[in-house]
C-alpha positions in Angstrom: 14.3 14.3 -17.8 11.5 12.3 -18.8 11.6 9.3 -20.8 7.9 8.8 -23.4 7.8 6.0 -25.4 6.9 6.2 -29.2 4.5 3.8 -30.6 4.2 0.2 -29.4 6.7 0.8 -27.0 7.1 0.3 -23.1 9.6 1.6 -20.9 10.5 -0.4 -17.8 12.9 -0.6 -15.1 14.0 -3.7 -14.0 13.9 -5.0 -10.5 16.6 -6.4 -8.9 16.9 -9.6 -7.7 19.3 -11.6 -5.4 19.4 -15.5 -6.7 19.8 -17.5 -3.1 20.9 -21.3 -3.3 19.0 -23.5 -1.4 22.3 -23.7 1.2 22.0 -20.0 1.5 24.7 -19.2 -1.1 24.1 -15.7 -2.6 24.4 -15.7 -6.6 26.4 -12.6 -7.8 24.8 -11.3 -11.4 28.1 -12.4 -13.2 26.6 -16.2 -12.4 24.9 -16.6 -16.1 21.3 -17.3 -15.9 19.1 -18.3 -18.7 15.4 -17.0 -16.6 13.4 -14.0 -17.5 13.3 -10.6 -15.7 11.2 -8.7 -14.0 10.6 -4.7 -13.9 7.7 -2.1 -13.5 6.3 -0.1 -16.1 7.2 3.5 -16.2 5.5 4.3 -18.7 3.7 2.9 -22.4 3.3 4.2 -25.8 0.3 5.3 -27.8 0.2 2.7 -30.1 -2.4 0.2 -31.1 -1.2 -2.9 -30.2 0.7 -1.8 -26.7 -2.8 -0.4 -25.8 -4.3 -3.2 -26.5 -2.1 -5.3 -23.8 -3.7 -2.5 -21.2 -0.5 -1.8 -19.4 -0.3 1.2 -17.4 2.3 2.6 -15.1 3.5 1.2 -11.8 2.2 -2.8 -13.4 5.0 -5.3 -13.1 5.7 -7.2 -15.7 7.9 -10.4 -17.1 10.7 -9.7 -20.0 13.2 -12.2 -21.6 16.3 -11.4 -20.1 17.8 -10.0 -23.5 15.1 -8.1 -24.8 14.9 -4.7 -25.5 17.2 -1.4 -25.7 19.0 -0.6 -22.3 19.0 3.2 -21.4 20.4 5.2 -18.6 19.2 8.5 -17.8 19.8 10.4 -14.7 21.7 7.4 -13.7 19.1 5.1 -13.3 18.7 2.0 -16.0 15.8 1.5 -17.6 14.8 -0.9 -20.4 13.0 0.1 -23.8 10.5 -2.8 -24.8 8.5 -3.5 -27.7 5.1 -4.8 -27.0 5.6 -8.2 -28.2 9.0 -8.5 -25.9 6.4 -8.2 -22.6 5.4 -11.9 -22.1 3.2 -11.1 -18.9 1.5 -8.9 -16.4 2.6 -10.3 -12.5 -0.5 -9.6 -10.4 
């Protein structure tokens, strides 16, 4: 199944990513962390304003860690952004 975004929408999945300590301490996910997230665009929405922020698929990006609709399809988890939840383009 394929997942297109309406509007000023984005559709992302987040990477994961292993907190280490500077002792070597691995940081399980149930640690709560206040720091944003990163994923990779799968794909963006027709709308005016997302086109304007020129992402295309494949570009990772930077997304407050609460932002945004979580969806599972095929049993992988993908997020559903608006626009103004992106906050940057990692290059």
């Amino acid at each position: 199944m394929n997942l297109k975004p309406l509007g000023d929408r984005v559709i992302v999945k987040p990477l994961e990513e292993e907190e280490v300590t500077a002792s070597g301490i691995v940081l399980p996910d149930t640690v709560e962390k206040e720091k944003k997230e990163q994923g990779e665009v799968v794909s963006v929405g027709t709308g005016e304003k997302v086109s304007k922020l020129g992402l295309k698929a494949g570009d990772k990006v930077l997304f407050g860690k609460y932002s945004g609709e979580d969806v599972t399809v095929d049993d992988v988890e993908y997020k559903v952004l608006k626009d103004e939840d992106v906050l940057a383009v990692i290059e």
